[in-house]
DRENMAR-961928 format. One record per residue (C-alpha): x, y, z; residue in three letters; residue number from 0. Coordinates in Angstrom, 3 decimals, padded with zeros to 6 digits. Each point is the difference from the previous one (the first is absolute). Example, Ala and Ser with C-alpha at 12.3 -4.5 7.8 and 13.67 -1.06 7.14 Angstrom:
BEGIN
<pt><px>012.300</px><py>-004.500</py><pz>007.800</pz><code>ALA</code><pos>0</pos></pt>
<pt><px>001.370</px><py>003.440</py><pz>-000.660</pz><code>SER</code><pos>1</pos></pt>
END
This chain:
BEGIN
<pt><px>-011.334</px><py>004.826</py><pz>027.162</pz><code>UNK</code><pos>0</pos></pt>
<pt><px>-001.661</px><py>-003.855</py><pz>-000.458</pz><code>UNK</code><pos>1</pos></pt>
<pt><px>001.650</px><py>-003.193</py><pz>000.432</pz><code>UNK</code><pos>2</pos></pt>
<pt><px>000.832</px><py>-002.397</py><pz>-002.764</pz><code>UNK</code><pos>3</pos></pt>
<pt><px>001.453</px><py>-003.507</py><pz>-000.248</pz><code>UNK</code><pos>4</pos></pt>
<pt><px>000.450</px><py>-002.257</py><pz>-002.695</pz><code>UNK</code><pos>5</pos></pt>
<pt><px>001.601</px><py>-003.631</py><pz>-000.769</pz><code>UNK</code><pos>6</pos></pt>
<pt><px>001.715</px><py>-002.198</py><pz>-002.661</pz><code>UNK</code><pos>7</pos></pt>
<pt><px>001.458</px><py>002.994</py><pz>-001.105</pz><code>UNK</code><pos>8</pos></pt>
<pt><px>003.163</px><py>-000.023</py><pz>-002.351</pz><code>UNK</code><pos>9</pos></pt>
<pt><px>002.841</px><py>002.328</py><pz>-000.690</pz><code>UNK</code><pos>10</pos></pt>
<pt><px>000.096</px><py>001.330</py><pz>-003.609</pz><code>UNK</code><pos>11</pos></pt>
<pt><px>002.080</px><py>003.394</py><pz>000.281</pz><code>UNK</code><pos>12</pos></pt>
<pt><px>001.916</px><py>001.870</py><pz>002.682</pz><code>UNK</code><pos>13</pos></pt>
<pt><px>001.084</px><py>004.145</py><pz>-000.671</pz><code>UNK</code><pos>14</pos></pt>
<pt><px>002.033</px><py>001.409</py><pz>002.486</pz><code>UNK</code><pos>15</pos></pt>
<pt><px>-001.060</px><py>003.914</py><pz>000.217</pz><code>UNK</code><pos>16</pos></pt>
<pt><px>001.464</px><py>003.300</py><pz>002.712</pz><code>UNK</code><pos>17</pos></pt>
<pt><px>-002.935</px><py>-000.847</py><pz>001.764</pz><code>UNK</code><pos>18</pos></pt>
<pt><px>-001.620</px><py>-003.428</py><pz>000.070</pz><code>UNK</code><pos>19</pos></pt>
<pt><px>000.991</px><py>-003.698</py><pz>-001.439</pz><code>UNK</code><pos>20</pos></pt>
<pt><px>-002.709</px><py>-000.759</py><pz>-002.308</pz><code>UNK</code><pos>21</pos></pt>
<pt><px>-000.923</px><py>-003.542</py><pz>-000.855</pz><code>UNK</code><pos>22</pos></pt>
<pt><px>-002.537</px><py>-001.270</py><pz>-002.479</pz><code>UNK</code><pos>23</pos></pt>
<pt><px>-001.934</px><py>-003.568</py><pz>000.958</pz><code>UNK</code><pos>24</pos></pt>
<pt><px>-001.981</px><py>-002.027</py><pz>-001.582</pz><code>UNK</code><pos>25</pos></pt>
<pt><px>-002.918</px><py>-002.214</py><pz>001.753</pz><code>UNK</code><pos>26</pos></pt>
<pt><px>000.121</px><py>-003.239</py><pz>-001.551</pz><code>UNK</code><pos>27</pos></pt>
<pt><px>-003.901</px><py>-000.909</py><pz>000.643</pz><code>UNK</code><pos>28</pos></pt>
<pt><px>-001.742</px><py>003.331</py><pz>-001.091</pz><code>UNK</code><pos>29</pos></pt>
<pt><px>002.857</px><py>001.228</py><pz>-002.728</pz><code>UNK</code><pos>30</pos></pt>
<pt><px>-000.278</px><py>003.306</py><pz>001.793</pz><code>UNK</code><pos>31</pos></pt>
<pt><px>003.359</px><py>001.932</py><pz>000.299</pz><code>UNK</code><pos>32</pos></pt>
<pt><px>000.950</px><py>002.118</py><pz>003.083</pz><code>UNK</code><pos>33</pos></pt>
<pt><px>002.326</px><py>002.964</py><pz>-000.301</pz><code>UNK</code><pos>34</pos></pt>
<pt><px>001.255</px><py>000.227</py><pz>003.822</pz><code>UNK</code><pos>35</pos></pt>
<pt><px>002.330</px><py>002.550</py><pz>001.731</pz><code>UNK</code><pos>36</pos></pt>
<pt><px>002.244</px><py>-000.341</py><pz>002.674</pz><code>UNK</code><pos>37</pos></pt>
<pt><px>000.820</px><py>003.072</py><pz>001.412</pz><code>UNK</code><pos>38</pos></pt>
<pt><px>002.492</px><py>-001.609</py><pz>002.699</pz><code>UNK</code><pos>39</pos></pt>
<pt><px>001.912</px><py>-001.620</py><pz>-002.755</pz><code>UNK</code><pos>40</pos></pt>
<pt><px>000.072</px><py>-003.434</py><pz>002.144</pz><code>UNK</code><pos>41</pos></pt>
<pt><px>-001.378</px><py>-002.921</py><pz>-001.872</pz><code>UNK</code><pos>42</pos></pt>
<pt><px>001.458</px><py>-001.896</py><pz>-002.413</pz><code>UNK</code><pos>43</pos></pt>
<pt><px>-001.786</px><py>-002.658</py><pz>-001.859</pz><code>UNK</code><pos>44</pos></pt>
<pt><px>000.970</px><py>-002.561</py><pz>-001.961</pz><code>UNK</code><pos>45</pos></pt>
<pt><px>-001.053</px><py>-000.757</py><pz>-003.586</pz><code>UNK</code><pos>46</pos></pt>
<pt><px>-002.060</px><py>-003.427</py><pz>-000.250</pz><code>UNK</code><pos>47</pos></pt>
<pt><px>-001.718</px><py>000.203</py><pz>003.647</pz><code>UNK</code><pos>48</pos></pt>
<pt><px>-002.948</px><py>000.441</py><pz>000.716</pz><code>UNK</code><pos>49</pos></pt>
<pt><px>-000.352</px><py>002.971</py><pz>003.015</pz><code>UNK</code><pos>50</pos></pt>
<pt><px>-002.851</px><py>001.080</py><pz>002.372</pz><code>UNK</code><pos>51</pos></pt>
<pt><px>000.037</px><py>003.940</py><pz>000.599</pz><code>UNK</code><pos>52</pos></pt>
<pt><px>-001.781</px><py>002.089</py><pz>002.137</pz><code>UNK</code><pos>53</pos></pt>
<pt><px>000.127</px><py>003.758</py><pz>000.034</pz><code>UNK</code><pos>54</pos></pt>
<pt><px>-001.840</px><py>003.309</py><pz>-000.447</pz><code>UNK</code><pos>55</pos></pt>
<pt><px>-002.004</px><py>001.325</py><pz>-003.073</pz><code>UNK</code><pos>56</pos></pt>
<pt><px>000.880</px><py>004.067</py><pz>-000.030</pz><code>UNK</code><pos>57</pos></pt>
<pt><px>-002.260</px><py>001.981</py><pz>-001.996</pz><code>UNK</code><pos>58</pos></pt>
<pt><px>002.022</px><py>002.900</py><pz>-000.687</pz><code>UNK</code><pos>59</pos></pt>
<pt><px>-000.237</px><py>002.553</py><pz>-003.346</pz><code>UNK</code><pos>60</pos></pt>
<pt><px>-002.903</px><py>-002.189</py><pz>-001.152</pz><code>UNK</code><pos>61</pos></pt>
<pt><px>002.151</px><py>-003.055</py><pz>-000.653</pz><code>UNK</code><pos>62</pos></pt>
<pt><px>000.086</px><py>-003.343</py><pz>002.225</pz><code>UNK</code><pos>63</pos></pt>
<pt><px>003.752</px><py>-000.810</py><pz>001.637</pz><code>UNK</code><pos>64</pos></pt>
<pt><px>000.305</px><py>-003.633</py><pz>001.587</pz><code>UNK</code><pos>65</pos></pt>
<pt><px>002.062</px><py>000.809</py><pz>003.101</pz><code>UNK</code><pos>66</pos></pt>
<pt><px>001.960</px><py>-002.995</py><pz>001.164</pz><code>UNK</code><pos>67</pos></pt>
<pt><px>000.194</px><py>-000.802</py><pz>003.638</pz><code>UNK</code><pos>68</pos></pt>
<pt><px>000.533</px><py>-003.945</py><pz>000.131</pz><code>UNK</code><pos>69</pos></pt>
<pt><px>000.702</px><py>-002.727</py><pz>-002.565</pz><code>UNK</code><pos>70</pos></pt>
<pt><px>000.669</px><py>-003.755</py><pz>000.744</pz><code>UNK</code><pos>71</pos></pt>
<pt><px>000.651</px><py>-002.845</py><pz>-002.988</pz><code>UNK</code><pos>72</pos></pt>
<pt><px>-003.748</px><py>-001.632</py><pz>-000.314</pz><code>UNK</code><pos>73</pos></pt>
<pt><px>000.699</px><py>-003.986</py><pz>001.193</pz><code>UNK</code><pos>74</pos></pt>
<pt><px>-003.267</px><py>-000.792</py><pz>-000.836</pz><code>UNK</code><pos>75</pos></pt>
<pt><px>000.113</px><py>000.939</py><pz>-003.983</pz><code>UNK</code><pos>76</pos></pt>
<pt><px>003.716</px><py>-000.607</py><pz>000.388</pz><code>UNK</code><pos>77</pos></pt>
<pt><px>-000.648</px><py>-003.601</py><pz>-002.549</pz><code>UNK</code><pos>78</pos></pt>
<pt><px>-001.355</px><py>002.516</py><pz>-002.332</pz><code>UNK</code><pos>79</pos></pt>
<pt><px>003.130</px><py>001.788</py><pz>-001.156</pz><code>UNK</code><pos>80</pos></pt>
<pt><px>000.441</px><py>000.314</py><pz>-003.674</pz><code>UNK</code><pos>81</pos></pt>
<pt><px>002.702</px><py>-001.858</py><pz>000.159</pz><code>UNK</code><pos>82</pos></pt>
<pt><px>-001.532</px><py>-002.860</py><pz>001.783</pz><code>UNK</code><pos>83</pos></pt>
<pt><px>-000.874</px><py>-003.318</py><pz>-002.020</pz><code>UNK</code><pos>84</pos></pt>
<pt><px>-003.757</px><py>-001.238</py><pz>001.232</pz><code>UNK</code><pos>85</pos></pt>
END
């Protein structure tokens, strides 16, 4: 398993499943979207903050899984909410 970490990242969808929450982000610089799991089932995240998560990349049955392990709002892109006027 490999480390990743990413910022400015935004909520768009949340699925609750038997075995893992599963939450959708969006990074507001690159337009990338994340598809993350939490296999604890102990974040929640508000929509319109920006987060920083860490975690582990999983390569199992050929597919990459984004394995939660820490998540804190982003203060520094925290001006850059959608919802923010600049």
């Amino acid at each position: 398993m490999m480390n990743f970490s990413a910022n400015n990242l935004f909520l768009l969808k949340y699925y609750p499943s038997d075995k893992a929450n599963i939450f959708y982000f969006k990074d507001k610089h690159t337009n990338r979207t994340y598809k993350l799991y939490d296999y604890q089932k102990s974040f929640v995240f508000d929509i319109n903050t920006p987060y920083c998560v860490n975690g582990k990349i999983n390569s199992a049955d050929k597919n990459l899984y984004l394995i939660i392990e820490s998540a804190k709002i982003d203060k520094k892109n925290l001006t850059n909410s959608p919802n923010t006027k600049a």
